[in-house]
N, C-alpha and C positions, 0 to 999 in steps of 0.2 A: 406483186413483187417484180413482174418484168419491167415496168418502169422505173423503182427502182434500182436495180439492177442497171438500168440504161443510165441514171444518174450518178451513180456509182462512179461509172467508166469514164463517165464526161468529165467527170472532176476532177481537176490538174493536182487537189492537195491529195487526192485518195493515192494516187502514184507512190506516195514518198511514205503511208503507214511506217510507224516506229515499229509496230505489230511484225510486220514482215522483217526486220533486223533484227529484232529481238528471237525471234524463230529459228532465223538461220542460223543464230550462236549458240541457241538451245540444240540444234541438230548439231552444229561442229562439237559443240560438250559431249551429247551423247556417243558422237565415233569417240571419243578421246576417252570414257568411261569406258565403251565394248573393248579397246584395245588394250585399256590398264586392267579391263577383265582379263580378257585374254592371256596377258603375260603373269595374272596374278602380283599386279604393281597396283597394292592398296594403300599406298600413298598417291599416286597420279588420280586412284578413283575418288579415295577420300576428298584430296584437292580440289578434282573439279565438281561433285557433288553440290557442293553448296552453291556452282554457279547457275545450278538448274532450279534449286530448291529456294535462290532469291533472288532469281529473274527479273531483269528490270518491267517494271509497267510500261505502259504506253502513257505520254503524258495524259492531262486531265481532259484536254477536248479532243483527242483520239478516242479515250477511254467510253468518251459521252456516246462518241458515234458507233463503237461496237457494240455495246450495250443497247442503245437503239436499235439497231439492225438486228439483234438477235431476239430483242423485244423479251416474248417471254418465254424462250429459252436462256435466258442470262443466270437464272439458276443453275440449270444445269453445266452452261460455259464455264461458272465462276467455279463451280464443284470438281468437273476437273481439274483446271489450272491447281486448286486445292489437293486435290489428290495427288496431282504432278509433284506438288511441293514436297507433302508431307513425305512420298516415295524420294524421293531424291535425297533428304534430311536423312532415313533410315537406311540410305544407300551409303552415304556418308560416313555414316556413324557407324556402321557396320566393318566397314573400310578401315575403319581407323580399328578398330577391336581385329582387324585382319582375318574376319569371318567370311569366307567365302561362299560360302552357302548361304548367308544371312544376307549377301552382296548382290545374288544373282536373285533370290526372292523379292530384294526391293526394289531391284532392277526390272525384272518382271511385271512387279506391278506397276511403276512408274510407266513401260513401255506400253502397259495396256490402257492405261489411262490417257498416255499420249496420244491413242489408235482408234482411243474412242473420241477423243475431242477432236479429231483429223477426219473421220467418217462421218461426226454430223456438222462441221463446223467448215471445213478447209474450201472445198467446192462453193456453196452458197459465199464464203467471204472472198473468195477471187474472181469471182462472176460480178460479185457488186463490188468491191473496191478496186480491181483491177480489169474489167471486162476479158475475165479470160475463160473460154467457153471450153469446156470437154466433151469427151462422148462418152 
């Protein structure tokens, strides 16, 4: 995996992942969700909801290369994202019915699903596509 890894970083197209764009707007969705939690504005959550739950992909030969690199954890990869959806749909939806408790439950689970595709997934994909090392 360390040469990988090395190959990763060397690689001028791995800089520019859609992957990484698409993330950042999944994270600016979710402040914009805690904050229309927050004020109990289940119209701004309803709204943005559906931005999480039909997240753009990564085109097809980005997608090749994640997939690859996760190998045979791509099950598990794809079951989040999956669960990411489905939570964010029922966050939506709930949002609209102006159920707040039903709001913060799908919310939760969406978040956990998030934490857990970020705890096996986040580190190992910025050490190879981005050569960025933690401690």
């Amino acid at each position: 995996m360390a040469a990988s890894i090395a190959a990763g970083a060397s690689d001028p197209a791995a800089k520019s992942l859609a992957l990484r764009r698409i993330m950042r707007e999944m994270g600016q969705n979710m402040q914009i969700i805690t904050d229309g939690i927050s004020r109990e504005d289940w119209e701004l959550v309803g709204k943005t909801a559906p931005l999480i739950a039909d997240h753009p992909q990564p085109p097809l030969t980005e997608k090749a290369r994640i997939l690859g690199f996760v190998g045979t954890d791509a099950g598990q990869f794809k079951g989040h994202d999956k669960n990411t959806r489905l939570a964010a749909r029922e966050l939506g939806q709930a949002a609209v019915r102006q159920d707040g408790l039903a709001v913060i439950s799908a919310f939760a689970r969406m978040q956990i699903s998030c934490l857990a595709c970020h705890q096996s997934f986040r580190r190992p994909f910025q050490e190879h596509f981005y050569g960025v090392r933690r401690r």
